[in-house]
C-alpha positions as CSV (number, residue, x, y, z in Angstrom):
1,X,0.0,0.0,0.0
2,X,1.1,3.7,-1.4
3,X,1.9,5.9,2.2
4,X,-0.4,8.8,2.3
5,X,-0.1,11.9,0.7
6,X,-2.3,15.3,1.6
7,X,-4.0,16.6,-1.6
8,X,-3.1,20.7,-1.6
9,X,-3.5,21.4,-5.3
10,X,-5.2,19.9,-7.7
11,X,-3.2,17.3,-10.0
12,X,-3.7,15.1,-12.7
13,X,-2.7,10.7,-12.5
14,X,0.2,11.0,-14.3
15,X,1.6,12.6,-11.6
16,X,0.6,9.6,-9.3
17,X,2.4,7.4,-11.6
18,X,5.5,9.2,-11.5
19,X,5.6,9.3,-7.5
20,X,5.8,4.7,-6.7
21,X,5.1,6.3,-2.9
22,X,1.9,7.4,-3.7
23,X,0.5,5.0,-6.3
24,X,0.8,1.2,-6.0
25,X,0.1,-1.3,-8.3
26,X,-1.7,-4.5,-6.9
27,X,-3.5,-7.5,-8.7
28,X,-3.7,-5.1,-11.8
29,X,-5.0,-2.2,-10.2
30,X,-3.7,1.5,-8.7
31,X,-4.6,2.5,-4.9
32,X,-4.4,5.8,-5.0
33,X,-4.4,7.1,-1.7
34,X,-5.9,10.3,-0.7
35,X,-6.2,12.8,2.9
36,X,-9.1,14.6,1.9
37,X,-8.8,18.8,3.5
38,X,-10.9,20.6,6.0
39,X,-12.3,22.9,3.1
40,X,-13.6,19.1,1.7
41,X,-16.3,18.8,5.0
42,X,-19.4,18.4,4.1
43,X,-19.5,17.7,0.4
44,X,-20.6,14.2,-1.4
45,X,-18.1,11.8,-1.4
46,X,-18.2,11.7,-5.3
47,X,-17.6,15.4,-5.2
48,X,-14.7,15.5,-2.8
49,X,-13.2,12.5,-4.7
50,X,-13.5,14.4,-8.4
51,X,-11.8,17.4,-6.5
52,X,-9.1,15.9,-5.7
53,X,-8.2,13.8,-8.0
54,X,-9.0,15.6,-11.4
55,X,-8.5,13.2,-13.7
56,X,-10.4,10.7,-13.2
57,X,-14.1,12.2,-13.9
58,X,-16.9,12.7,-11.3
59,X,-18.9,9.6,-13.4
60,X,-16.2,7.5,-13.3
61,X,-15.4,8.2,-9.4
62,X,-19.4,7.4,-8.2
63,X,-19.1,3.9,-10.4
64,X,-15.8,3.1,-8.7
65,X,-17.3,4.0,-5.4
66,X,-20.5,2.1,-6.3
67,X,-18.3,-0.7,-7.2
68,X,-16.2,-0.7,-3.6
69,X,-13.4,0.3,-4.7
70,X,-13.0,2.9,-2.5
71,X,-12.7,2.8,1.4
72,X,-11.8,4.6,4.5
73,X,-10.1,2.7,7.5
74,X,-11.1,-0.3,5.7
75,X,-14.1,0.1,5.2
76,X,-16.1,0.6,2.0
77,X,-18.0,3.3,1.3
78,X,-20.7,2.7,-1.6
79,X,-22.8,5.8,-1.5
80,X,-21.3,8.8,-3.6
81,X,-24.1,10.9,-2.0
82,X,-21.9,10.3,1.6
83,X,-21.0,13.3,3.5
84,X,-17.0,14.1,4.1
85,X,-16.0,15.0,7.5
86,X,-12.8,16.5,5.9
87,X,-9.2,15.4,6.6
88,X,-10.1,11.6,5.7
89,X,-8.0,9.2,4.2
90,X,-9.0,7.3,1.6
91,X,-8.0,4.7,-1.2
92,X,-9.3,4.6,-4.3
93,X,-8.7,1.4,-6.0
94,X,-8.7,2.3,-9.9
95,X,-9.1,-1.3,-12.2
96,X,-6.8,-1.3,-15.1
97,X,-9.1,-0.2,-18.0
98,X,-11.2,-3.6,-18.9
99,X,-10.8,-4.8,-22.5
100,X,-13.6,-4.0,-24.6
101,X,-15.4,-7.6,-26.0
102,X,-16.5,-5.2,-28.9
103,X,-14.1,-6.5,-32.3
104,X,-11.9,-3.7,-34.2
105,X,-13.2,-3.7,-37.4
106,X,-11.9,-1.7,-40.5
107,X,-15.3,0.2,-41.6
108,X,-14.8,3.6,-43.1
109,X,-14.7,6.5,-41.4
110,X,-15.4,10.3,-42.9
111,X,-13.4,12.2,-39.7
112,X,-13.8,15.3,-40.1
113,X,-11.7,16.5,-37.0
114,X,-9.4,14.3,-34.7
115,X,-6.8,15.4,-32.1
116,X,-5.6,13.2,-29.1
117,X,-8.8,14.3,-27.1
118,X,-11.7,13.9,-29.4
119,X,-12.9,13.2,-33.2
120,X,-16.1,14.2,-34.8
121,X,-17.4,12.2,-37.2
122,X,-19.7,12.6,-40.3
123,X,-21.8,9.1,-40.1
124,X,-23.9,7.4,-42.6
125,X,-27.1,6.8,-42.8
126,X,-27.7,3.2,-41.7
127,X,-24.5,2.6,-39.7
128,X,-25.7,1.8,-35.8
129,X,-23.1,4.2,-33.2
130,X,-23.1,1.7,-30.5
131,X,-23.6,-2.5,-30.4
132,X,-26.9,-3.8,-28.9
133,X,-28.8,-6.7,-29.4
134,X,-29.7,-7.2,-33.1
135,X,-26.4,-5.2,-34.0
136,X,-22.9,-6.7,-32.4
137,X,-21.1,-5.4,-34.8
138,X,-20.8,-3.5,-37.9
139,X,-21.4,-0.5,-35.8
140,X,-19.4,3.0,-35.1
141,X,-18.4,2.1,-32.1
142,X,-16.5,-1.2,-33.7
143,X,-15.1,0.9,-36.8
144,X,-13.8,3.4,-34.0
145,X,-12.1,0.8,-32.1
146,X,-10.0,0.2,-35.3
147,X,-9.5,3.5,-35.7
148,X,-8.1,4.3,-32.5
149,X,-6.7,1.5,-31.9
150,X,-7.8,1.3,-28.2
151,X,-7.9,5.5,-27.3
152,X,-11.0,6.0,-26.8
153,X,-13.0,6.6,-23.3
154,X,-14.0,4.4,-20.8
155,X,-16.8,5.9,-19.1
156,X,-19.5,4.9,-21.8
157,X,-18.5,1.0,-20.5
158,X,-17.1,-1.4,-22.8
159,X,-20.4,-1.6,-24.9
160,X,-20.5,2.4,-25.5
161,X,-16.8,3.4,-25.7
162,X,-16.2,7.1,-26.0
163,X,-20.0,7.4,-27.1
164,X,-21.0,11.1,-25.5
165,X,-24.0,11.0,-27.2
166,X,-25.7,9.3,-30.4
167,X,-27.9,9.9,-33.5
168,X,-30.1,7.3,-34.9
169,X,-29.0,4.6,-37.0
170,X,-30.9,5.8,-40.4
171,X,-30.0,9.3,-39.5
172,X,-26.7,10.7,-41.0
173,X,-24.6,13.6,-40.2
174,X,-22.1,14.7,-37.5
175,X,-21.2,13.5,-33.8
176,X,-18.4,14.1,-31.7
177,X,-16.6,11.2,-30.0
178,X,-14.7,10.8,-26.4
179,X,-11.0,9.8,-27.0
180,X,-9.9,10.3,-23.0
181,X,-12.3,10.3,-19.9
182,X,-11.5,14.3,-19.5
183,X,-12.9,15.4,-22.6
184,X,-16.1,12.9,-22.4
185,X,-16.6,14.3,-18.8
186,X,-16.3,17.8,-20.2
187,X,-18.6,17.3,-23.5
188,X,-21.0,16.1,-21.6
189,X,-21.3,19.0,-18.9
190,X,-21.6,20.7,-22.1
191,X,-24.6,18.7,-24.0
192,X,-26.4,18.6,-19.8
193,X,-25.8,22.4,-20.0
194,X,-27.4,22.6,-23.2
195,X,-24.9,24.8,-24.7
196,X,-23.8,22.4,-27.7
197,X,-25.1,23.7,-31.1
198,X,-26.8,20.8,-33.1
199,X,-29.0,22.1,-35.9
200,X,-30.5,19.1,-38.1
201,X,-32.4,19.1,-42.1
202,X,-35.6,17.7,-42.2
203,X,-37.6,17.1,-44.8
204,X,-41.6,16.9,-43.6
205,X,-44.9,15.9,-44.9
206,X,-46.6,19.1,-45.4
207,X,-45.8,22.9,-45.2
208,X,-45.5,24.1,-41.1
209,X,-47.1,27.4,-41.0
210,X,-45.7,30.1,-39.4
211,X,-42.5,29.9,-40.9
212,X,-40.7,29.0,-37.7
213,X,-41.9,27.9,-34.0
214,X,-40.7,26.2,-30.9
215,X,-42.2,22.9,-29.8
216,X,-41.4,22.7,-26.3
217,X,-43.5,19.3,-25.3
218,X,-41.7,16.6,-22.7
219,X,-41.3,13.1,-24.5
220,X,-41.3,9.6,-22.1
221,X,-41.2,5.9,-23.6
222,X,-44.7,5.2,-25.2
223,X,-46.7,3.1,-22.3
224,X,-48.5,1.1,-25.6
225,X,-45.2,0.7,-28.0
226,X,-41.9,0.4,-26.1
227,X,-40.1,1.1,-29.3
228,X,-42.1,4.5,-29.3
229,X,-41.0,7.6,-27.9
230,X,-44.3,10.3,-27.2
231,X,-45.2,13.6,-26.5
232,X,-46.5,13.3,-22.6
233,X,-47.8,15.8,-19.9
234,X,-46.8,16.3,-16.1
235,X,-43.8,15.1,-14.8
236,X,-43.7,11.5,-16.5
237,X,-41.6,12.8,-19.5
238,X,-38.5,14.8,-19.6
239,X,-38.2,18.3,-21.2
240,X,-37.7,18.6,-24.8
241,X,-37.2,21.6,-27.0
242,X,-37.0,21.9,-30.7
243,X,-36.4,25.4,-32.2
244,X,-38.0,24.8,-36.3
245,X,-37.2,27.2,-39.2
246,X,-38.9,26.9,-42.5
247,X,-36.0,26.9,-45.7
248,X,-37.7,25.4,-48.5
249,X,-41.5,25.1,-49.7
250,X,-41.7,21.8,-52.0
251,X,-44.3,19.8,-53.0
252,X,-46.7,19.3,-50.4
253,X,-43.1,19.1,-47.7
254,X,-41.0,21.2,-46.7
255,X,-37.1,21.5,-45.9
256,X,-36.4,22.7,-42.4
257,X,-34.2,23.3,-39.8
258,X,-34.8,22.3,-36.7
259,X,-32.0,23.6,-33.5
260,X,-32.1,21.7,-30.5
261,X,-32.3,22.9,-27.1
262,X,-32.2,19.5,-25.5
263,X,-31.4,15.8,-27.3
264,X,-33.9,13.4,-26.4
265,X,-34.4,10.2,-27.7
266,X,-35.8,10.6,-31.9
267,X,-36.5,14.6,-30.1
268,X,-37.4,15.8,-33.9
269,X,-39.1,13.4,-35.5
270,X,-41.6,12.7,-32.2
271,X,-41.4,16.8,-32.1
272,X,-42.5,17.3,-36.0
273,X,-45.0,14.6,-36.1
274,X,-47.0,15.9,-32.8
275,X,-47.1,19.0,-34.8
276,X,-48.9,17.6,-37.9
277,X,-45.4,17.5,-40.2
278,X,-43.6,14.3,-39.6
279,X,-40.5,13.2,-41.3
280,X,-40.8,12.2,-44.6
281,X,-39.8,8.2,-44.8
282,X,-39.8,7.9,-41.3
283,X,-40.9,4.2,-40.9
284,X,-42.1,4.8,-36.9
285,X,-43.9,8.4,-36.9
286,X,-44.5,8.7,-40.4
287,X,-47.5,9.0,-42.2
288,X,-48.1,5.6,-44.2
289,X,-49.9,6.1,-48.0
290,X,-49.4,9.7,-48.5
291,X,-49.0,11.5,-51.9
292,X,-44.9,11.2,-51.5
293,X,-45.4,7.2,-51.6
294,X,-44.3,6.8,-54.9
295,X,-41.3,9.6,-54.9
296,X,-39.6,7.9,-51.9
297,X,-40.4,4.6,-53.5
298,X,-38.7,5.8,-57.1
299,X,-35.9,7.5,-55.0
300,X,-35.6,4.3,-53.1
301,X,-35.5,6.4,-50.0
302,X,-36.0,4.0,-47.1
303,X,-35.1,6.4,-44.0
304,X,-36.3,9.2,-42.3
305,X,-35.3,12.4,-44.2
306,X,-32.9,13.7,-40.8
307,X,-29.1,15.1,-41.3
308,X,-27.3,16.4,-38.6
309,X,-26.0,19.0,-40.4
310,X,-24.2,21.4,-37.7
311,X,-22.3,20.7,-34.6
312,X,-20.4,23.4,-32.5
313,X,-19.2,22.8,-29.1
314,X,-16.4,24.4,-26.6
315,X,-13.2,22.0,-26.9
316,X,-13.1,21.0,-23.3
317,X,-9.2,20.6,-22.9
318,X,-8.6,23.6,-25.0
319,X,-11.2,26.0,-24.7
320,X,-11.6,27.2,-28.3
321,X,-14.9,27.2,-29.9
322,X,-15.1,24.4,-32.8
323,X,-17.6,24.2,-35.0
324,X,-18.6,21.7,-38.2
325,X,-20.8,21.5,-40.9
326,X,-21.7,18.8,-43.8
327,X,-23.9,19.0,-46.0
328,X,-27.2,17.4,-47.0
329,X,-26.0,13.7,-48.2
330,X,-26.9,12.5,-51.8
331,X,-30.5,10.5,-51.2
332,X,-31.3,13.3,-49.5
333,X,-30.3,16.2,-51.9
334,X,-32.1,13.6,-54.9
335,X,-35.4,13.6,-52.9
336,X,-35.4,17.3,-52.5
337,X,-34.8,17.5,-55.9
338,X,-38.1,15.5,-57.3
339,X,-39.9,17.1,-54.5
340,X,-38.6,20.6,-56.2
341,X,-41.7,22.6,-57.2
């Protein structure tokens, strides 16, 4: 066991692995030990923790404490809601990352930014981001794997690897992606905040009127179709805001874009149908036999009309404002062509 050492500044792991009197390795873990300060007294144990030892996230720190793994006088504490009485010493033991069962496979990527922190990448329709049952592989996650040969973060579990957030599989267009815990902790302070920029083109059924709107309306799992997400009232759902501006009149649809405020679970196209324009192709909340039948059928469009066009974010190691852009993808641009008036 590492000897103790008082935490007066904040400082990062590597500096624990440079100091053997601080750090030791057993069965294929690091004790880190800790003395928590008097400022610490009275905090959550989770918050204390994240405090003190920066990098290793706040998430990461309540699954470790939920876990066991860490424990004061030798005894474990499990609750990262626990009060601190300040000046405790603790020791956090830290599991050497566990290999991911997910296979490396060489799929093509369009990257569209990378650095040692994060990538964004511009994904195709019909390519799954993460493995679940009924997809295993063939996903993004499993084409990142390759890619980064192993860099990516650990928080999303070995299932979700550096996943800080998702878009649906028949939905195209840009996500960023975790390489190391710090920057997933920090994009996803970022999308809780609200303060990412994600603007998305949709094609609907029908022309909205006004030209823009806001559909603010909390969305739950559908009670009747667990594969359904719904537009429900009271407390049952969670918030949801989609910000809608009209581009393009077509035929009988519309081009739009549509800003989100929050990111729920298929947020637009639950959003757009409760307002009377659902997503054209959209096999779930579509509209079934409507005039555009036989253009989606002679574009051989088989998705919902959705690109996640726009994605701007604050880098959270640098600081530095990034933001991306891609444009409509071909079966896209062809169906707003023959819907052309």
């Amino acid at each position: 066991m590492g000897q103790t050492f008082r935490l007066r500044k904040r400082c990062d792991i590597e500096e624990f692995r440079t100091r053997s009197h601080i750090v030791a390795e057993m069965g294929g873990k690091q004790t880190i030990n800790v003395r928590l300060e008097p400022a610490h007294a009275g905090w959550r144990l989770d918050r204390a923790l994240a405090s003190a030892v920066p990098a290793l996230s706040r998430e990461r720190l309540k699954a470790l404490i939920r876990s066991g793994a860490v424990e004061a006088g030798g005894k474990l504490m499990r609750d990262p809601a626990t009060k601190v009485r300040g000046e405790e010493a603790l020791q956090v033991a830290v599991p050497q990352p566990a290999p991911a069962h997910n296979e490396a496979q060489d799929i093509p990527l369009k990257i569209v930014f990378e650095d040692e922190h994060l990538l964004v990448v511009d994904k195709p329709a019909g390519l799954v981001v993460h493995p679940a049952a009924g997809n295993l592989d063939g996903t993004l996650v499993n084409a990142l794997l390759h890619h980064c040969g192993g860099s990516l973060s650990g928080i999303g579990g070995v299932a979700r690897p550096g996943i800080v957030h998702r878009i649906d599989k028949d939905t195209s267009g840009l996500l960023v992606v975790a390489k190391t815990d710090t920057a997933h902790e920090g994009l996803s302070k970022q999308f809780a905040a609200h303060s990412i920029d994600r603007r998305y083109l949709a094609i609907v059924d029908g022309v909205p009127k006004p030209s823009q709107g806001t559909v603010d309306a909390p969305l739950a799992r559908s009670t009747t179709n667990r594969k359904k997400i719904a537009v429900v009232e009271g407390s049952r759902g969670k918030r949801a805001v989609t910000h809608w501006r009209r581009l393009n009149v077509l035929r009988d649809a519309a081009l739009l874009e549509c800003r989100l405020e929050t990111g729920r679970t298929h947020q637009v196209r639950v959003h757009m149908a409760s307002i009377g324009h659902p997503l054209l192709g959209d096999p779930v909340y579509g509209r079934s036999g409507t005039t555009h039948g036989k253009i989606l059928k002679r574009q051989h469009f088989k998705r919902q009309a959705l690109h996640a066009t726009e994605l701007g974010f604050t880098h959270p190691v640098t600081k530095l404002r990034l933001s991306f852009s891609s444009p409509m993808p071909p079966d896209m641009q062809e169906l707003f062509n023959a819907l052309g008036v």
